[in-house]
N, C-alpha and C positions, 0 to 999 in steps of 0.2 A: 469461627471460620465459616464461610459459605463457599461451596463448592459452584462454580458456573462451566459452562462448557461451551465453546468456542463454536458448534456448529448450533446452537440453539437459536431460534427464532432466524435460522438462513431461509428466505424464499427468491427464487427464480420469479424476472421480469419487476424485481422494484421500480423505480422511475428514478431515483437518484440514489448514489452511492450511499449506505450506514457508515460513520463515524463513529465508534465507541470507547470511550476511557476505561482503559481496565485501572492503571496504574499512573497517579503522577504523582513525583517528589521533586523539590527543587533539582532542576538539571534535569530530570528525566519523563519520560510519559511512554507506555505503551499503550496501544491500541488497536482494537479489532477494526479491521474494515472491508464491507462488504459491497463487491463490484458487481452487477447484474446488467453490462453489457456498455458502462458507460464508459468513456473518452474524457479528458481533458480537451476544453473548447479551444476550439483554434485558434492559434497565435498564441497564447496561453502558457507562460512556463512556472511553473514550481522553481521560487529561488531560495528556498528555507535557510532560516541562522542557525539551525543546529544539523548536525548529519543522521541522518537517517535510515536504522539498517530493516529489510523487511525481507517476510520470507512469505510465502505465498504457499498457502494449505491448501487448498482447492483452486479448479480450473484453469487457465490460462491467460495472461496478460500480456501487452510486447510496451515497452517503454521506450521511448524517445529522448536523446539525450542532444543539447541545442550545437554540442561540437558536429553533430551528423552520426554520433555510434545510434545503436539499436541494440535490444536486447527481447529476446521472447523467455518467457518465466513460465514455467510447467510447476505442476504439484511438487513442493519440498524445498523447489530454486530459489536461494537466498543472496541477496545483495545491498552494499555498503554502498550509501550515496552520501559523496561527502557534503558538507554546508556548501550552499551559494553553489552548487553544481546546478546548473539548469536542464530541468526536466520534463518530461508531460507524460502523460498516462496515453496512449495509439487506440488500444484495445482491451478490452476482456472480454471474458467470456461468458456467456447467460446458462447456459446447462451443461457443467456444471458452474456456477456460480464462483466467482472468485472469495476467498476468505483468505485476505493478508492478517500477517500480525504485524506491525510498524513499532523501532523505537526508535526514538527522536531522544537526542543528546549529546554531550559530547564522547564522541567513540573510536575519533580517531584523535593523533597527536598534534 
């Protein structure tokens, strides 16, 4: 076993988002990911084939959903985004730095 820890190697002002695999098995993947102030480019939506649940450890984020909701994510705030929901990432925040855990799979019915 190797013990890792979810706030290791986090720095303030990267230039593009970390994407890390902790975990994949068929059907599933979780993943560290680390935001330091970036956006989803505009016009830009996330339409993923699996749903997606993600909780957000650090900092602050607001997500944009293409129906017109919004949503602002504070430390601990977790949420289920189904497949083929269209999304975009508005904001996060650089100090402190965003650290999501994401799992991708199927999670809902």
């Amino acid at each position: 076993m190797i013990v890792q820890n979810l706030f290791e190697g986090v720095f303030s002002g990267n230039e593009e988002e970390i994407f890390e695999e902790i975990i994949r098995t068929p059907g599933l993947l979780i993943e560290r990911i680390i935001s330091t102030g970036q956006s989803t480019p505009e016009g830009h939506w996330y339409d993923q084939e699996q749903d997606e649940w993600v909780i957000l450890i650090t900092g602050e984020a607001k997500l944009k959903f293409e129906n017109g909701d919004s949503v602002t994510l504070k430390s601990g705030d977790h949420l289920l985004i189904p497949a083929h929901f269209r999304h975009r990432v508005e904001s996060t925040s650089n100090d402190p730095p965003c650290i999501w855990l994401a799992v991708h799979g199927q999670l809902t019915h």
